[in-house]
Structure formats: C-alpha cells, structure tokens
TORPA-4810 file (N, C-alpha, C, O; in nm, 3 decimals):
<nodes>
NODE_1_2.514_9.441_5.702_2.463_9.311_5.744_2.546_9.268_5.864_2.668_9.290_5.860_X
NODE_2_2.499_9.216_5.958_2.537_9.152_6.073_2.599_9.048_6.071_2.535_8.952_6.028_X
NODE_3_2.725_9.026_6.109_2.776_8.903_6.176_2.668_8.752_6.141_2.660_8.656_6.064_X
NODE_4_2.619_8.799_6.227_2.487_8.685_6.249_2.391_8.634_6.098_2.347_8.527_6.056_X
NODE_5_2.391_8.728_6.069_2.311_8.720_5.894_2.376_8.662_5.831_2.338_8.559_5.774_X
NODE_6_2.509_8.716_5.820_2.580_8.665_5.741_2.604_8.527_5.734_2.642_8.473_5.630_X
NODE_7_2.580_8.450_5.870_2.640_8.338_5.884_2.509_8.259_5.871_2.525_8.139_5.852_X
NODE_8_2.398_8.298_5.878_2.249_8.229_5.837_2.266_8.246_5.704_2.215_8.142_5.664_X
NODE_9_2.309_8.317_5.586_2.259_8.326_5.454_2.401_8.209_5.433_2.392_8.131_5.338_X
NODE_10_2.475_8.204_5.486_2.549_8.109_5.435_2.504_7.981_5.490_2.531_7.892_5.409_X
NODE_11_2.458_7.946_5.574_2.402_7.839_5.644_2.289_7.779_5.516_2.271_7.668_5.464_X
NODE_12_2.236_7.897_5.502_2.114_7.872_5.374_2.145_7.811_5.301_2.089_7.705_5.275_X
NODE_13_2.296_7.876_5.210_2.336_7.786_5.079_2.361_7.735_5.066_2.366_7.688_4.953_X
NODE_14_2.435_7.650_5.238_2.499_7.484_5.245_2.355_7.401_5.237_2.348_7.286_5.193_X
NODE_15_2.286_7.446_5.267_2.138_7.383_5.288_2.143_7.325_5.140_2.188_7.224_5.085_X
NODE_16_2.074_7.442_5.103_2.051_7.433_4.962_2.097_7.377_4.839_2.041_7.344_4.734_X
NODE_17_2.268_7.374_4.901_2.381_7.287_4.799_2.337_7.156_4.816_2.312_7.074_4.728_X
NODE_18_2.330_7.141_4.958_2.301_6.963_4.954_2.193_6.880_4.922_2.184_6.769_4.872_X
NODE_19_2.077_6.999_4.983_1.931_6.958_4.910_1.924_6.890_4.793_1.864_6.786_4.768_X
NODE_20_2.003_6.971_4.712_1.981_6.954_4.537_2.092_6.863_4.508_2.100_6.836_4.388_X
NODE_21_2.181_6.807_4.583_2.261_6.716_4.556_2.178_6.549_4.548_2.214_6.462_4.469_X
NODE_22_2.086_6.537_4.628_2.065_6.398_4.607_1.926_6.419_4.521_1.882_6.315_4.472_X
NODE_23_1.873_6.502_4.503_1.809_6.481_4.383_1.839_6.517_4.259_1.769_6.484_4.164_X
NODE_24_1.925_6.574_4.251_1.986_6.569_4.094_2.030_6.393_4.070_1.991_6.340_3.966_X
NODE_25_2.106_6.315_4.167_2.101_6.162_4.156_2.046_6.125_4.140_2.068_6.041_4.052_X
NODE_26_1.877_6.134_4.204_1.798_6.074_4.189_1.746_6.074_4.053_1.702_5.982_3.986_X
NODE_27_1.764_6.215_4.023_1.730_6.221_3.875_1.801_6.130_3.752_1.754_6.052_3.669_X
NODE_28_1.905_6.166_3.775_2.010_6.096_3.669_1.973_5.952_3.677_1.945_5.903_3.567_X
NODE_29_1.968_5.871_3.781_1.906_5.686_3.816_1.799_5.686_3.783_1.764_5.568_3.784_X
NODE_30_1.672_5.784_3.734_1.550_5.742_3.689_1.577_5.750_3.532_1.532_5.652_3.473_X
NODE_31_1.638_5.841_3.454_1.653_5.866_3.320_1.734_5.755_3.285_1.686_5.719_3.178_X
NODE_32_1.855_5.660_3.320_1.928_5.584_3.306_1.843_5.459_3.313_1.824_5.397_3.209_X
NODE_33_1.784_5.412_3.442_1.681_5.345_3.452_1.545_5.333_3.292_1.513_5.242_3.215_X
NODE_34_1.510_5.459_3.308_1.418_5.446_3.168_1.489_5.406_3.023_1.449_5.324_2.940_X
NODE_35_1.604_5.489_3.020_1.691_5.435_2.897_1.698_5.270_2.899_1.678_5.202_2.798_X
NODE_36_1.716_5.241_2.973_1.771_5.069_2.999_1.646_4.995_2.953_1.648_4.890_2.889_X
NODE_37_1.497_5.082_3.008_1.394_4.963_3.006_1.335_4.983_2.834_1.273_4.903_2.764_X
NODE_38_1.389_5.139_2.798_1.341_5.157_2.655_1.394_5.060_2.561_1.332_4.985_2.486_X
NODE_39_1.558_5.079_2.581_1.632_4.965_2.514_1.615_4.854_2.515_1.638_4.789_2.413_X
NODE_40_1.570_4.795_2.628_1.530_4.644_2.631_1.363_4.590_2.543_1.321_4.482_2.502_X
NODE_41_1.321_4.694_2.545_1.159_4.666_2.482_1.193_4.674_2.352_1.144_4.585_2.281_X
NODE_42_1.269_4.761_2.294_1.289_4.754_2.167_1.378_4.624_2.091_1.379_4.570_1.981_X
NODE_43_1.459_4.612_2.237_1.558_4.483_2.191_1.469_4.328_2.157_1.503_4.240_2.079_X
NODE_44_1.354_4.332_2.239_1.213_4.253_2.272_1.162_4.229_2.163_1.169_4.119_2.109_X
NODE_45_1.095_4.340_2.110_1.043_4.353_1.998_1.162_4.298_1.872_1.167_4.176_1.855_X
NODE_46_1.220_4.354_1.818_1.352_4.281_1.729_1.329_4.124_1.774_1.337_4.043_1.681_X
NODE_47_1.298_4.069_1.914_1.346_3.941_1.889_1.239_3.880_1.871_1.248_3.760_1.843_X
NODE_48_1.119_3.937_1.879_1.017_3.862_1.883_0.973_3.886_1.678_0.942_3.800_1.596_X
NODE_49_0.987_4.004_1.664_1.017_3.970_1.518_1.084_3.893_1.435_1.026_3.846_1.337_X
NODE_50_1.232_3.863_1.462_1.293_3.746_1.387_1.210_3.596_1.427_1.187_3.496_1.360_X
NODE_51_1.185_3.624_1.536_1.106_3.465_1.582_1.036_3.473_1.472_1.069_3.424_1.364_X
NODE_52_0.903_3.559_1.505_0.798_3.540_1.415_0.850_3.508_1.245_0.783_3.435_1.173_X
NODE_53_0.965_3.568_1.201_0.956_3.552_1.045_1.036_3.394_1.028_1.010_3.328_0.928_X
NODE_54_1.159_3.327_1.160_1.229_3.215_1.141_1.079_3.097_1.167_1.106_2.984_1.126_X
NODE_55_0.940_3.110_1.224_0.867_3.094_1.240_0.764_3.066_1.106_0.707_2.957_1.096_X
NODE_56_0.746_3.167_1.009_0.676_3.199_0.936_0.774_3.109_0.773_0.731_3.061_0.669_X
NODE_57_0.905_3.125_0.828_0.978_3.079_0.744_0.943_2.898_0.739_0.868_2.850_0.654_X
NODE_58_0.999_2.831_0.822_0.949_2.693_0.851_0.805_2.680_0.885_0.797_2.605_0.983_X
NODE_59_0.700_2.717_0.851_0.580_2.713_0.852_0.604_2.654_0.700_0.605_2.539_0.655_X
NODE_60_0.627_2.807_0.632_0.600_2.773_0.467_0.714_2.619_0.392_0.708_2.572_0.278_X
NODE_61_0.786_2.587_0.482_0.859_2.465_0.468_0.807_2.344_0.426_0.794_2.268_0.331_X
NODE_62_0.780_2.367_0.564_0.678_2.224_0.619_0.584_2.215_0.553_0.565_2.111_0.489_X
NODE_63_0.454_2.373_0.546_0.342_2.328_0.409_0.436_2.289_0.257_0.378_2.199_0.195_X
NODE_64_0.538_2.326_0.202_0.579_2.313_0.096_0.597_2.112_0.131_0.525_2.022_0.086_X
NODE_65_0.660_2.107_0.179_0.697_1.937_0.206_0.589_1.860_0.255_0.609_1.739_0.263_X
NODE_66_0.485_1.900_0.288_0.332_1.862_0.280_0.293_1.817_0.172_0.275_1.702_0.132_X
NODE_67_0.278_1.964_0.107_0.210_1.926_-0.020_0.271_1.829_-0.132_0.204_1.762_-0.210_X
NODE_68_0.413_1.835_-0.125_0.491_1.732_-0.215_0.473_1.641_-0.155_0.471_1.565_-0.252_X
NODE_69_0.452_1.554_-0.043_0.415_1.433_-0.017_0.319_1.394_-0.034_0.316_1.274_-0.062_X
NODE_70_0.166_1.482_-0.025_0.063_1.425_-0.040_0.061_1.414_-0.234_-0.026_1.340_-0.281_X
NODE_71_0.141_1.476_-0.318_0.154_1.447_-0.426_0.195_1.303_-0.468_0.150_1.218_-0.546_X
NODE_72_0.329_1.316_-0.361_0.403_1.186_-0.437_0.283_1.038_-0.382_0.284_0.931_-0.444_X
NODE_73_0.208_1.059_-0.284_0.140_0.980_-0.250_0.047_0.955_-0.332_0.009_0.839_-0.343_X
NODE_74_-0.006_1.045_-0.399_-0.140_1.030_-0.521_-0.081_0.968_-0.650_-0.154_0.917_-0.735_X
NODE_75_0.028_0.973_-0.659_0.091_0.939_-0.786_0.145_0.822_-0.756_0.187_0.753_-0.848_X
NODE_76_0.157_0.762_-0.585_0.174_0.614_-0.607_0.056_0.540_-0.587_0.075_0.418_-0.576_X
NODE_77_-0.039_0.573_-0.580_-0.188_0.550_-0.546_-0.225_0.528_-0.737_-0.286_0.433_-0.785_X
NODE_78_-0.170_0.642_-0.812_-0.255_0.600_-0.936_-0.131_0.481_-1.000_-0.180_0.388_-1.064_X
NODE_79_0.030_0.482_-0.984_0.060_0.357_-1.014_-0.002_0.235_-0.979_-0.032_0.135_-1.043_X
NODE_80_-0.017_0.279_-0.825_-0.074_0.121_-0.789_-0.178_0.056_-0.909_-0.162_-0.043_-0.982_X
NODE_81_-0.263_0.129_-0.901_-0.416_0.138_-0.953_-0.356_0.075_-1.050_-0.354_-0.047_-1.034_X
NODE_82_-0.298_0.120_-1.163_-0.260_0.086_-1.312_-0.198_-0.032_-1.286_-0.247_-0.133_-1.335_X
NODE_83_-0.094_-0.040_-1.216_-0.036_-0.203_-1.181_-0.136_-0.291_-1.173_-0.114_-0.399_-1.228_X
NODE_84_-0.289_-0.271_-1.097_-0.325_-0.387_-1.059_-0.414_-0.418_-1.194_-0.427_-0.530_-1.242_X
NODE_85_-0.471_-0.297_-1.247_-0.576_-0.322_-1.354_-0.488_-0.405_-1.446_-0.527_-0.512_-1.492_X
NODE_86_-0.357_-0.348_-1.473_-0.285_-0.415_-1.558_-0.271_-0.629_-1.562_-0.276_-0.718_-1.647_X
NODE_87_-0.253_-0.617_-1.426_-0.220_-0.756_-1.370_-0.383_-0.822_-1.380_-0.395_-0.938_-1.422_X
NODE_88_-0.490_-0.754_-1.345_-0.622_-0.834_-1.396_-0.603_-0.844_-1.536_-0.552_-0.950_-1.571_X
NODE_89_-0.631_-0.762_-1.626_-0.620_-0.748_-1.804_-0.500_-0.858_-1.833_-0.542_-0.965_-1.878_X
NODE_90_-0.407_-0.853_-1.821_-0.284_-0.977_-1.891_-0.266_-1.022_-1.778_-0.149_-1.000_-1.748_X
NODE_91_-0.350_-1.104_-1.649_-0.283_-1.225_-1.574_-0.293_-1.337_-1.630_-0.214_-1.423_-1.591_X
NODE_92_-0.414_-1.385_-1.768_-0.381_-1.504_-1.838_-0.299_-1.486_-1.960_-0.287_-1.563_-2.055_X
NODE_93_-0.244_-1.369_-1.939_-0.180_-1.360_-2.097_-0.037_-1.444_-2.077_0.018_-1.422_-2.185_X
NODE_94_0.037_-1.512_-2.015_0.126_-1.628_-2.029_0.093_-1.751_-2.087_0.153_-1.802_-2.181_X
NODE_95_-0.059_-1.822_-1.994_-0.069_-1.918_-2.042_-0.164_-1.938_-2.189_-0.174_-2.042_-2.254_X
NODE_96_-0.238_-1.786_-2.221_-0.284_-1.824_-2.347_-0.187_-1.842_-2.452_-0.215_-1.916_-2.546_X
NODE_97_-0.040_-1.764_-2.446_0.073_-1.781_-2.510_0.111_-1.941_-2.547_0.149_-1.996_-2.650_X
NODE_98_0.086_-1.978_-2.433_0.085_-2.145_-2.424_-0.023_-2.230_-2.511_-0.010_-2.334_-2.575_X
NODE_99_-0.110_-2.163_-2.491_-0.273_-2.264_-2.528_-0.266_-2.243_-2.680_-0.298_-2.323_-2.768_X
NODE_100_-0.198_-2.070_-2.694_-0.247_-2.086_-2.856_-0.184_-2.183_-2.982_-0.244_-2.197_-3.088_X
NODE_101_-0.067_-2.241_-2.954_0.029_-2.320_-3.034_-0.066_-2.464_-3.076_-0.066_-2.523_-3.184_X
NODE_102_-0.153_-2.501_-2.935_-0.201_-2.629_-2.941_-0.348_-2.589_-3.052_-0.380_-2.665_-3.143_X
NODE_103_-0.432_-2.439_-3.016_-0.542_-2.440_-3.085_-0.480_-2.410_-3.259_-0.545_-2.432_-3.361_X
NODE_104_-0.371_-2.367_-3.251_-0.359_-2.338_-3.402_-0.330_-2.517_-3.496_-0.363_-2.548_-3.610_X
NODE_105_-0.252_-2.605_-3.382_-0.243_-2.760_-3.437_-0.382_-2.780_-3.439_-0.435_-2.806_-3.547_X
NODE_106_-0.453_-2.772_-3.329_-0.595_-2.809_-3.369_-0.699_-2.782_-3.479_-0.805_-2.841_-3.499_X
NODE_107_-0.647_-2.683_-3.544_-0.704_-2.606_-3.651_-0.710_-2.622_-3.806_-0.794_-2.617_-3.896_X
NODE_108_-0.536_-2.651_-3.785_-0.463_-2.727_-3.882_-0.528_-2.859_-3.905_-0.582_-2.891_-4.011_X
NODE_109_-0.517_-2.942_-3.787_-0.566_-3.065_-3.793_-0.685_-3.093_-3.881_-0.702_-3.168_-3.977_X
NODE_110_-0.767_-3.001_-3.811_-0.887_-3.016_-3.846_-0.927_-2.997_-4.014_-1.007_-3.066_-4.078_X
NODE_111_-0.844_-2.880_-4.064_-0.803_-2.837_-4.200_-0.753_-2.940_-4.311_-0.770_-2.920_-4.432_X
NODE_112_-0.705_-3.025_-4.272_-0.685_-3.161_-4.328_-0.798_-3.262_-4.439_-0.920_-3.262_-4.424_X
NODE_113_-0.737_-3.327_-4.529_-0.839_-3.329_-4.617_-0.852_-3.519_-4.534_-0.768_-3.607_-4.516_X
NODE_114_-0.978_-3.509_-4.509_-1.027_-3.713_-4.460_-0.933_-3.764_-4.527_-0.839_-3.811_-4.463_X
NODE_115_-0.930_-3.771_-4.672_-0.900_-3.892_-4.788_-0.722_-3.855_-4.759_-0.632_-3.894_-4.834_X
NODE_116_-0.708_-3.797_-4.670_-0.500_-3.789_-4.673_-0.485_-3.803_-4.553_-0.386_-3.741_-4.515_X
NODE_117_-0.535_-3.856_-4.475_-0.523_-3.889_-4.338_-0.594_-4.013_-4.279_-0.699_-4.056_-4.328_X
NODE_118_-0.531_-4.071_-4.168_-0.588_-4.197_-4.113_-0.588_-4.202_-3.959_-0.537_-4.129_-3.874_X
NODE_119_-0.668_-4.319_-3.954_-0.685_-4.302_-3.754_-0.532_-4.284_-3.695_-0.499_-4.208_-3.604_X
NODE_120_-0.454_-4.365_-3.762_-0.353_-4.358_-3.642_-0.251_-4.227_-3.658_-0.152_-4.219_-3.585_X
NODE_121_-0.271_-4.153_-3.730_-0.225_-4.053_-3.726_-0.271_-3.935_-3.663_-0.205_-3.837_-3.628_X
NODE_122_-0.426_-3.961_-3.650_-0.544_-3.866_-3.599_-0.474_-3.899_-3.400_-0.460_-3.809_-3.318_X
NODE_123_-0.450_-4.021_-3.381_-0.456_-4.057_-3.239_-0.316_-4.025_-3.226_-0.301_-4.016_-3.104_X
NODE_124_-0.156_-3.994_-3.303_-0.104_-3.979_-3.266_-0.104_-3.786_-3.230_-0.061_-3.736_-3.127_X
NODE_125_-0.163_-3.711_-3.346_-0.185_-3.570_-3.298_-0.243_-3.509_-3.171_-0.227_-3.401_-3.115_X
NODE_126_-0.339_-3.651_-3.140_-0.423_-3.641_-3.016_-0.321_-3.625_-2.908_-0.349_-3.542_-2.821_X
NODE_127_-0.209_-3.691_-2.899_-0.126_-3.764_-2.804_-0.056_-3.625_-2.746_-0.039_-3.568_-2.638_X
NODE_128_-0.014_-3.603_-2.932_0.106_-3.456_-2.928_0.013_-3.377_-2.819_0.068_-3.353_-2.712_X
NODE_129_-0.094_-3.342_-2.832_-0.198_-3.217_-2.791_-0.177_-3.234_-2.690_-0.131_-3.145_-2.618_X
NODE_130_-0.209_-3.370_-2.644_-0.237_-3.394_-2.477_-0.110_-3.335_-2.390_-0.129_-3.249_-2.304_X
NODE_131_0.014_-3.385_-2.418_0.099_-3.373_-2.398_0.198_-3.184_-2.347_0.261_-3.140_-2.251_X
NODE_132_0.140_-3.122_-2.520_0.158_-3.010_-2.464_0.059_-2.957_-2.342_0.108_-2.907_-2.241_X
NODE_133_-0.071_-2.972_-2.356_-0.141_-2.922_-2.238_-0.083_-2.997_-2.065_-0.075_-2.929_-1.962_X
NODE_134_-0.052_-3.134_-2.075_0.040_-3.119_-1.964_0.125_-3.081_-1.930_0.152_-3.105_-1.812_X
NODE_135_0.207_-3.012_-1.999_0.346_-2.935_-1.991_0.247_-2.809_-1.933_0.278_-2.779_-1.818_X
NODE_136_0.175_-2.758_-1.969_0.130_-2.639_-1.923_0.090_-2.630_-1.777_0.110_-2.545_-1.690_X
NODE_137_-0.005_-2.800_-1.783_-0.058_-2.747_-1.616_0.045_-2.776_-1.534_0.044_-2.718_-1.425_X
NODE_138_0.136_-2.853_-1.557_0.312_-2.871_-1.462_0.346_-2.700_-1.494_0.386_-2.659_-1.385_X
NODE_139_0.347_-2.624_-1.559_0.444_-2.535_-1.547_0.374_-2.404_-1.468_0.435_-2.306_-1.425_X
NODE_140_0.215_-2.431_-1.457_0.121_-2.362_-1.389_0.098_-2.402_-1.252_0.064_-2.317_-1.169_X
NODE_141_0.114_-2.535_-1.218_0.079_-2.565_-1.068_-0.040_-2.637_-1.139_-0.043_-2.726_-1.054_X
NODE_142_-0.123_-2.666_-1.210_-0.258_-2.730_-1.189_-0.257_-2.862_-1.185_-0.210_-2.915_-1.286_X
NODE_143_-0.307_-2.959_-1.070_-0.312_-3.048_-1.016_-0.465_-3.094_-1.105_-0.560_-3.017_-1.121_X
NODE_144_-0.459_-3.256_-1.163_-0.551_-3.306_-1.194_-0.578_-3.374_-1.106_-0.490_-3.428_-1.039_X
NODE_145_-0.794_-3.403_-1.065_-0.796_-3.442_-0.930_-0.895_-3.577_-1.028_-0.960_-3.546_-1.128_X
NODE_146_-0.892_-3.665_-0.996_-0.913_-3.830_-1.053_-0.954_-3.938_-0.951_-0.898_-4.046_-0.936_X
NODE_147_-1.067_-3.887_-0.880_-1.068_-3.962_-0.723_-1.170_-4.064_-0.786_-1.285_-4.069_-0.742_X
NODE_148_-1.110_-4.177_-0.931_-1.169_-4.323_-0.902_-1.138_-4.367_-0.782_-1.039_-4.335_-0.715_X
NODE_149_-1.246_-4.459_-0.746_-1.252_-4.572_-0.616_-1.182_-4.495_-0.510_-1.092_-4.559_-0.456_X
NODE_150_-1.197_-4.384_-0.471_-1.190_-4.298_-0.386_-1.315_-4.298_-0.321_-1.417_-4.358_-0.352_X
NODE_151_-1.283_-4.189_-0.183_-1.400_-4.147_-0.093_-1.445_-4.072_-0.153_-1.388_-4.032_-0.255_X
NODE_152_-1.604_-4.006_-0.099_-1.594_-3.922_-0.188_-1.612_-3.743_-0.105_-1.710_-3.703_-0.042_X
NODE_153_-1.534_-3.695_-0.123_-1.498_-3.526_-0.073_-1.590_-3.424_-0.153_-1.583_-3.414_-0.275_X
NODE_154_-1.670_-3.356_-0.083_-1.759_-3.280_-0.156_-1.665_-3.119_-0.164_-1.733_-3.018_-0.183_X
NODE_155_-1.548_-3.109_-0.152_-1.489_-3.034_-0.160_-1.418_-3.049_-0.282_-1.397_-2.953_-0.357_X
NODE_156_-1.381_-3.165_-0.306_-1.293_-3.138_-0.456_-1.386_-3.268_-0.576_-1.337_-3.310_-0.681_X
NODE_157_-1.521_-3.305_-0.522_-1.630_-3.396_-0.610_-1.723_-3.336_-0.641_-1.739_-3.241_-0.564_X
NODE_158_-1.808_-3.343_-0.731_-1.924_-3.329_-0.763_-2.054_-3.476_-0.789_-2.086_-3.531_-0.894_X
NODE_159_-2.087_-3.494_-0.691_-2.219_-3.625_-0.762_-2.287_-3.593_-0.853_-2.390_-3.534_-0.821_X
NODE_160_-2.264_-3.614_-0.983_-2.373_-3.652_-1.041_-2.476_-3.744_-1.048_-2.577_-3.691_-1.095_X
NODE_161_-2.491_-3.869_-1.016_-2.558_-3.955_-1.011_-2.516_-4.050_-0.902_-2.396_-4.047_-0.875_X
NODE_162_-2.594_-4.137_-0.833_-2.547_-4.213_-0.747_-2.602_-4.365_-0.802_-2.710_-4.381_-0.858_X
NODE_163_-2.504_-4.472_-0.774_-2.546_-4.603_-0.823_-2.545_-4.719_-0.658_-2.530_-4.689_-0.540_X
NODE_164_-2.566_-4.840_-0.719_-2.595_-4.938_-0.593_-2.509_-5.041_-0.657_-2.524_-5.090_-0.768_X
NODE_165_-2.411_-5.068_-0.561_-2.297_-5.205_-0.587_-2.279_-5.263_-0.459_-2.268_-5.176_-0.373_X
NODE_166_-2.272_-5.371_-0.418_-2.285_-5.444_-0.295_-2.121_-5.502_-0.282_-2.081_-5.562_-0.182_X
NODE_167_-2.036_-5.472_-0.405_-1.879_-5.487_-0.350_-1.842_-5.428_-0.329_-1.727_-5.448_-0.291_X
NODE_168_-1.907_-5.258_-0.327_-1.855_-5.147_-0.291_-1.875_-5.093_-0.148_-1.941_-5.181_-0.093_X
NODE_169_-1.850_-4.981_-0.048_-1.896_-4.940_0.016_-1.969_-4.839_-0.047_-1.972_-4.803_-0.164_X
NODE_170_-2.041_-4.790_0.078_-2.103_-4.635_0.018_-2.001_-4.566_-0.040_-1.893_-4.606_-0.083_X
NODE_171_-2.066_-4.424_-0.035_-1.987_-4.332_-0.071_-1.840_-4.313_-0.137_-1.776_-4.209_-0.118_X
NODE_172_-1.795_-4.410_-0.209_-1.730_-4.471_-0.293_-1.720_-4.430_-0.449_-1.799_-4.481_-0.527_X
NODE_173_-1.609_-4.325_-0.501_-1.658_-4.306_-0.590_-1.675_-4.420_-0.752_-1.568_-4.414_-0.812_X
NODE_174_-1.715_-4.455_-0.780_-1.733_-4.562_-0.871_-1.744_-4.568_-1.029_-1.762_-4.671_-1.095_X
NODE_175_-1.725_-4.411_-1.088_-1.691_-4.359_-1.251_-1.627_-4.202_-1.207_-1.619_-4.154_-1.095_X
NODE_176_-1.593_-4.156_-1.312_-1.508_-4.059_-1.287_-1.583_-4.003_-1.434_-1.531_-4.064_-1.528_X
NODE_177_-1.663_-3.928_-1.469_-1.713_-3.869_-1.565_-1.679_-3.764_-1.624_-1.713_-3.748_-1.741_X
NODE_178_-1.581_-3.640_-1.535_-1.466_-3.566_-1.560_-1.407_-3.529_-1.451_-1.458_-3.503_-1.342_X
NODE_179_-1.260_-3.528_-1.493_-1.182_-3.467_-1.397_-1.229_-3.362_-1.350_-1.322_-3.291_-1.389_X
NODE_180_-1.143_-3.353_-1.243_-1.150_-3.186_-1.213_-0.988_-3.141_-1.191_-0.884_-3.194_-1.231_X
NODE_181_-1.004_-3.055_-1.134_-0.889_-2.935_-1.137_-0.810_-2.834_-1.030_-0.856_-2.721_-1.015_X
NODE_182_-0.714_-2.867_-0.971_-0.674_-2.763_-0.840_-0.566_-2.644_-0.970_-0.504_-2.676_-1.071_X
NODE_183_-0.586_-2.526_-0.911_-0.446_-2.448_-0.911_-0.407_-2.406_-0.800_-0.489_-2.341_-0.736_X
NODE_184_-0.279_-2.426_-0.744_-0.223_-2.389_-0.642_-0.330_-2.430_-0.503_-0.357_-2.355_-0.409_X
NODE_185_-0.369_-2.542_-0.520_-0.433_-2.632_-0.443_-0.558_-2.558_-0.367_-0.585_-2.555_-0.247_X
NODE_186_-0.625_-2.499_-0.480_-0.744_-2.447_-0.508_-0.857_-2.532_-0.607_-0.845_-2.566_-0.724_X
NODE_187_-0.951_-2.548_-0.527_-1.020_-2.630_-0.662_-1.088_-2.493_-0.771_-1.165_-2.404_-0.736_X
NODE_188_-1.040_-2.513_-0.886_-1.090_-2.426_-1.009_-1.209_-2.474_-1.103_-1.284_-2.406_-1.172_X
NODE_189_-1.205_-2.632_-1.082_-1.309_-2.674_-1.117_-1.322_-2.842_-1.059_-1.234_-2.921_-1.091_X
NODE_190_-1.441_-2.887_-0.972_-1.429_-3.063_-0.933_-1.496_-3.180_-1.054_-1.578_-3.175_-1.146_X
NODE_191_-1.428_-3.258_-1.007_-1.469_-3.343_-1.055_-1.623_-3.402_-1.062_-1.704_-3.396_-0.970_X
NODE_192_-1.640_-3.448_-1.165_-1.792_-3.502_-1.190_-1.788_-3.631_-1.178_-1.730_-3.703_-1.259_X
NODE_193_-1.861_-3.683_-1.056_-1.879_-3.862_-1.011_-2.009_-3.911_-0.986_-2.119_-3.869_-0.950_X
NODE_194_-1.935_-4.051_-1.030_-2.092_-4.172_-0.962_-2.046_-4.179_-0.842_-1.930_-4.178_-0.802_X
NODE_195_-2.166_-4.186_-0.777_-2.129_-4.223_-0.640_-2.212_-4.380_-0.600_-2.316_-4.408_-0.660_X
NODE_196_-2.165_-4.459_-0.515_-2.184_-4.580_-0.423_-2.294_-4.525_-0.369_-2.291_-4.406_-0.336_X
NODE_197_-2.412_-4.604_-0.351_-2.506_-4.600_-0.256_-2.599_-4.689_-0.250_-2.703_-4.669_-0.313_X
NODE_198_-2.583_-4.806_-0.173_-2.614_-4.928_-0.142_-2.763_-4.879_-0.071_-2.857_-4.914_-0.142_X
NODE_199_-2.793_-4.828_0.015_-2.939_-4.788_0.103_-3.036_-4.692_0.048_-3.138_-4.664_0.111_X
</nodes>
C-alpha cells in the first residue's frame, strides 16, 4: 500500500470516528428525553388517581351529611306537627281545669234537697260561682264588654232590637241584654243591645 492510501484509509476513520460521535448523543438525549416524558405520564396518572379517589371520598361525605340532614329535618317537621296537634287538643285544657270546680258546686247545688235550703243561701252560692268565674276571666285576659248608654260599635255590639226615646240620641245603646266578651282584645263573643232610634 502506498504512502498515499495509507493516509486516505486513515483520513476515512477520523471521518468515521466523528460521524458517529454526535449521533450516538443524539441518541442518548432522545432515550433520556423519552424516559423523562414516560415518567412524568405515569407520575400524571398516580395523581390524577388519588384526586379522583380524595374526590370520590368527599363526594360520599357530603351525600352521607345530606342524607342525615334531610333526616334530622323530617323528624323536626314530624315534632313540629305533634307539638301543634297537641297544642289544638289541650289548648283549653287549663281553663276547663278551672271551670270544672264551679260545674261540680253547681251540681252539688243543684243535688240539694228544696226543704234544707233557702233563698239566701241559694243567692249566696250564686255569688261564690260568680266570683270564681271572674277569677278565671282576670287570669285569662277576658275583658267583659257592657256598652250601657254607650255608642253603639258594630264591632264589639250586636242590635237586637231598636227602640225610640227622645232623651236619648240615636244610636245609643239603651239595654244591654247580654254581655259580650274580648280575649286578648279579640271579640269572642258581642254583646246583645237595644238600640236608640228616634227616625
């Protein structure tokens, strides 16, 4: 081999050494590169899984604490209910507590033989009676409404009949035939009147 050859076949293999030098780099930065993006997708995935189950976890929370509220809500819905039915059924049960003492004297009374009893004893039981029943409507609020020689208010009166008096004005009430009745300044029941009516 020649001088000259010799120094081309070596020329060749510097070639050749360096050729393959930057792509063997290149190689190694694409496999490193892919490792990195494999690892990261998988790292991805892992996180998107714990999401989903810390996710799935407080889902089932929240329905659990749902449903116990809409419980405790039905169960104050049926107290209510029972409270109120209750409060219609015994809202007079205080004052019949009251009323019954006077109907059982009345009963008694009545139980009484004529020939052992006399008027003024009859008018003093009357008195007792009256008496407890005003203790009751004082301890109830009920206002007795008594509009003699009053105007007359068709809000807390009733006309029964109307009469003609020329010392009166009109509309004047002029008998009082029964009371009537406020509770808690409600009329519960009015009074029954003559009324004035001169024209």
């Amino acid at each position: 081999m020649s001088s000259d050859d010799e120094k081309l076949s070596e020329n060749s293999e510097e070639i050749t050494h360096i050729s393959k030098d930057p792509i063997d780099k290149d190689d190694k930065t694409n496999d490193t590169s892919e490792d990195s993006q494999d690892k990261k997708d998988i790292q991805d995935e892992r996180d998107i899984e714990v999401s989903y189950e810390e996710l799935s976890k407080k889902y089932e929370e929240t329905y659990d604490s749902l449903l116990r509220a809409q419980a405790e809500i039905e169960n104050i819905k049926k107290r209510v209910i029972k409270e109120v039915e209750n409060a219609h059924k015994f809202s007079i049960e205080s004052i019949l507590q009251e009323i019954i003492p006077i109907y059982d004297s009345l009963s008694l009374s009545c139980a009484i033989d004529k020939n052992k009893t006399n008027i003024d004893k009859v008018l003093e039981g009357n008195r007792i009676l009256l008496d407890m029943f005003q203790k009751i409507f004082d301890q109830n609020n009920i206002i007795e409404i008594n509009p003699l020689n009053d105007k007359f208010d068709p809000k807390y009166h009733q006309a029964i009949s109307t009469v003609k008096n020329s010392k009166l004005d009109d509309d004047i009430v002029s008998e009082v035939v029964q009371k009537g009745y406020m509770l808690n300044e409600r009329v519960i029941k009015p009074a029954l009147v003559v009324v004035i009516k001169n024209q």
